[in-house]
C-alpha positions in Angstrom: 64.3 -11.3 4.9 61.6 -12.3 2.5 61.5 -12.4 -0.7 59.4 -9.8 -3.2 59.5 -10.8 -6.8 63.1 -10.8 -6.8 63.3 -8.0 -4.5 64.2 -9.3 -0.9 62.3 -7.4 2.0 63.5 -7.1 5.9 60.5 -8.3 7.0 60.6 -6.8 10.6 61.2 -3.5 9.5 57.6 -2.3 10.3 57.2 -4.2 13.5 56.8 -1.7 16.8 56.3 1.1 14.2 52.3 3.1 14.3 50.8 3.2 11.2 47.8 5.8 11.5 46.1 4.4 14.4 47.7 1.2 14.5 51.0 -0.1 16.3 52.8 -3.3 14.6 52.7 -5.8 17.1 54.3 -8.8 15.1 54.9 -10.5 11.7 52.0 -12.9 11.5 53.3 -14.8 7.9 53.3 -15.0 4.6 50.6 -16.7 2.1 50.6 -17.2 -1.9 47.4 -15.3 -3.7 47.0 -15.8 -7.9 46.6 -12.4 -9.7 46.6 -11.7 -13.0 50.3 -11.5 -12.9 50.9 -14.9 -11.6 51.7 -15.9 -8.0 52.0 -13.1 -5.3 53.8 -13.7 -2.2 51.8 -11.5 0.5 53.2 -10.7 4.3 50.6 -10.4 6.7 51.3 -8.5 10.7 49.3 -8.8 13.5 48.3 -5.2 14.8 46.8 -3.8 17.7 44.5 -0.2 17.3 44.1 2.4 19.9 41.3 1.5 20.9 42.7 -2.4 22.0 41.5 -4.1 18.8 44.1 -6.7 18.0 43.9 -7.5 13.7 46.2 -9.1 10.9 46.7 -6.9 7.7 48.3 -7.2 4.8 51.9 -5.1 4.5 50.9 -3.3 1.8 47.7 -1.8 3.1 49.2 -1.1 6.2 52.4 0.9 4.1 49.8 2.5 1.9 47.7 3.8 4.2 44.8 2.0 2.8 44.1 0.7 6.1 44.9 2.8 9.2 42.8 1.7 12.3 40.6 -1.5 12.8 37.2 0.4 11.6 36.2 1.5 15.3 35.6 5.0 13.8 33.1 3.9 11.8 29.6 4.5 12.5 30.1 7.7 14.3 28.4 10.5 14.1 29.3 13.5 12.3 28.9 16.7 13.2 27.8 19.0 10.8 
């Protein structure tokens, strides 16, 4: 358990779940970022994408769906 403001988290609750394109490999830590709110505690996983890409991301882009594979879709081609 980790802490969240004063909300505790369970930490491994993500870990072996797929996110988009992304499988939850491992809780990689935690680090301290200023905002304009004061500190922010941050949790950070290590992930692995479909196509073998192993990354860390931050919790809350991975639970938001902000990020949801490693970028290897980028740069294809569209077809119109």
């Amino acid at each position: 358990m980790a802490k969240r403001g004063k909300i505790l988290i369970n930490v491994n609750d993500i870990i072996g779940k797929r996110l988009g394109k992304l499988e939850v490999i491992s809780y990689a830590g935690h680090r301290y970022d200023i905002t304009r709110g004061g500190e922010r505690m941050r949790h950070y996983y290590r992930v692995e994408c479909e196509c073998g890409t192993i990354k860390i991301v931050q919790r809350g882009q991975l639970t938001s769906e902000i990020v949801h594979s490693c970028g290897c879709g980028r740069g294809r081609k569209r077809g119109y």
